[in-house]
N, C-alpha and C positions, 0 to 999 in steps of 0.2 A: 304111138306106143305109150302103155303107162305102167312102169317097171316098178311098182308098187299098189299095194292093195292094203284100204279101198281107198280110190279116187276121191280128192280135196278130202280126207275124213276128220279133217275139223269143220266141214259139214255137216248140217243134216241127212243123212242116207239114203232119204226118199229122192231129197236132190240131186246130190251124187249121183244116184241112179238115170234121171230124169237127162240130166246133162251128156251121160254116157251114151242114153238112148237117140240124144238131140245130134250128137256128134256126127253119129251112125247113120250115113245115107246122104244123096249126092257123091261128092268126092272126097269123103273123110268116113273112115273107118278107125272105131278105136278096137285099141289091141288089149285088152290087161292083162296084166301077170307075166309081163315082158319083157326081157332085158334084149338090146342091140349087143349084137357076138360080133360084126364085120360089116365094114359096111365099105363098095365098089362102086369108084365112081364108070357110069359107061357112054356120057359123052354130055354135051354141054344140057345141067337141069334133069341126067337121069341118071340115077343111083340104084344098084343091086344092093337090099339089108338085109343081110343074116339077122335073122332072131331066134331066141330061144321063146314060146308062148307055153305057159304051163309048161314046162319043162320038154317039151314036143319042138324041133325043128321046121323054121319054115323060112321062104325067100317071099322078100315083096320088091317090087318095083316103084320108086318113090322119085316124085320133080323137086320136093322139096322136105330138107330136112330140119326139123327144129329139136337142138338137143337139149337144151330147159328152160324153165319160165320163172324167175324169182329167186334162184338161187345159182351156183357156181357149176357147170355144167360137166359131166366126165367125158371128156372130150378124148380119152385116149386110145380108143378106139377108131377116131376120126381120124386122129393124128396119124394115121400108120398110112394112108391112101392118100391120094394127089388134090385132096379138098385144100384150100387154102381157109385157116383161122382167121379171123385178126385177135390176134391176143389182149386188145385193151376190151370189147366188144364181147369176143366168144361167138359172131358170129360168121356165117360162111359166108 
């Protein structure tokens, strides 16, 4: 999911692009324009995520979740369901 637009744009855009497109196919689908509304966990490694995409509701089924990369992550959404943090880390 990438809850902002456009993607790295202190990039060049052609790349932005290029990366987006690189992402999409195998077992990695990006989402943009997406914010995480809920997220459930449903047994060891599978996760039900509420998203908002373009302002449209949808459910994905996810093994793994990463909630950011380089910066302080808004975890509070996670924090309501039975994931475990570790708070020095941020990650699951």
């Amino acid at each position: 999911m990438i809850n902002r637009s456009p993607f790295l744009r202190a990039f060049d855009k052609g790349m932005s692009e290029r990366i987006i497109n690189d992402m999409n196919g195998g077992n990695l689908e990006a989402h943009p324009y997406t914010n995480i509304t809920n997220v459930q966990k449903l047994g060891d490694k599978e996760y039900l995520v509420d998203l908002s995409v373009n302002g449209t509701h949808k459910q994905i089924n996810v093994n793994t979740i990463l909630l950011a990369v380089g910066r302080t992550p808004n975890s509070s959404v996670v924090n309501k369901t039975f994931v475990d943090i570790d708070e020095d880390s941020n990650k699951i």
